[in-house]
C-alpha positions in Angstrom: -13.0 71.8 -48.7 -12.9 72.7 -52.0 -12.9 69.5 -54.2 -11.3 70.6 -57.4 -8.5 72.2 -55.2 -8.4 69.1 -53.6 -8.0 67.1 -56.9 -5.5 69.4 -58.6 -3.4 69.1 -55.6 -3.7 65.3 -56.3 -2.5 65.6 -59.7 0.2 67.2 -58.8 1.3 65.4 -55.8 1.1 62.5 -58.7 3.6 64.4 -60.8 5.7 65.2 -58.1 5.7 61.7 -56.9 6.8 60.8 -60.9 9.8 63.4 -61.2 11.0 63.2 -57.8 11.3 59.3 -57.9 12.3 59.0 -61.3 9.6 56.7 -62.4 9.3 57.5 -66.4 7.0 54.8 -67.1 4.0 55.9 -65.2 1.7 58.5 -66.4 -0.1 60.8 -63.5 -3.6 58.8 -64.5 -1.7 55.7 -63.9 -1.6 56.3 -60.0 -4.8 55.7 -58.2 -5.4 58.6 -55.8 -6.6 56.0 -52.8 -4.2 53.1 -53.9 -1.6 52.9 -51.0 1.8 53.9 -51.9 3.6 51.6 -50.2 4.4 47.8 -50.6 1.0 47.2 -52.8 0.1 49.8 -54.7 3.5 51.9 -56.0 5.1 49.8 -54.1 7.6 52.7 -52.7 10.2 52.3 -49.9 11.4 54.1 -46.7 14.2 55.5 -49.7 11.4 56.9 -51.7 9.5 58.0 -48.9 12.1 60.1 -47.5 12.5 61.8 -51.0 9.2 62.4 -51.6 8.7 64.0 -48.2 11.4 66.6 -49.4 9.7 67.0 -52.4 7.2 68.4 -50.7 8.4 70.3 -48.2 10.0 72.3 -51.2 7.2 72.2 -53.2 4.6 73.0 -50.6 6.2 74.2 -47.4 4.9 71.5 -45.5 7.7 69.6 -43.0 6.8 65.9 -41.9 7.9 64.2 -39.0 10.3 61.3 -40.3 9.1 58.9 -38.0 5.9 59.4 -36.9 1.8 57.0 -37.2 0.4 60.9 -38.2 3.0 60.3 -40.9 2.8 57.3 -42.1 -1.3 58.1 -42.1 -0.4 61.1 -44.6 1.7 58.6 -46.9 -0.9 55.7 -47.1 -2.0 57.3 -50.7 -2.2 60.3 -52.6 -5.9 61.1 -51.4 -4.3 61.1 -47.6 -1.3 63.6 -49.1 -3.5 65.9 -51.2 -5.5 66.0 -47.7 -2.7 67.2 -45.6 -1.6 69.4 -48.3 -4.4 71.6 -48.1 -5.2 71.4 -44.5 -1.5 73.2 -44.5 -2.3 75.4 -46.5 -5.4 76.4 -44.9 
C-alpha cells in the first residue's frame, strides 16, 4: 500500500469528516488519524455516523453496511477509514 496515498486519503477523510458534520472549530491537524471517533476521541454519535457514512459513499463510491462489527471496525478512526478507502479502491 502506498503510504502517501494512504495519508492523503486521511486528510481528506478528515475534511470530509469537518464539512459533512459541521464542525467549524476543528482544523484537519486537529483530528488524530488513530484517535477513535466515537465517544472519546471526536466524540461522534450513531447521527454523525450515519452522515459521514453518506459522505463517503458520495465522495468515494464506497457503501457500508449500517449495522454491521466490519463497520463499526472501519469507523473506530480515521486510520481504519483511510484503510478501507483504498482497499475499495484497489
Amino acid at each position: 500500500m502506498n503510504n502517501r496515498t494512504e495519508q492523503g486519503i486521511e486528510h481528506e477523510i478528515k475534511e470530509l469528516i469537518i464539512s459533512s458534520l459541521s464542525l467549524e472549530d476543528i482544523a484537519p491537524e486537529d483530528i488524530d488519524s488513530a484517535a477513535p471517533l466515537f465517544v472519546e476521541g471526536l466524540g461522534l454519535d450513531s447521527i454523525d455516523a450515519l452522515e459521514l457514512g453518506l459522505a463517503l459513499q458520495k465522495k468515494y463510491g464506497v457503501s457500508l453496511s449500517a449495522d454491521s462489527e466490519e463497520t463499526r471496525r472501519h469507523f473506530s478512526s480515521v486510520r481504519a477509514l483511510g484503510e478501507f478507502v483504498v482497499s475499495r479502491q484497489a
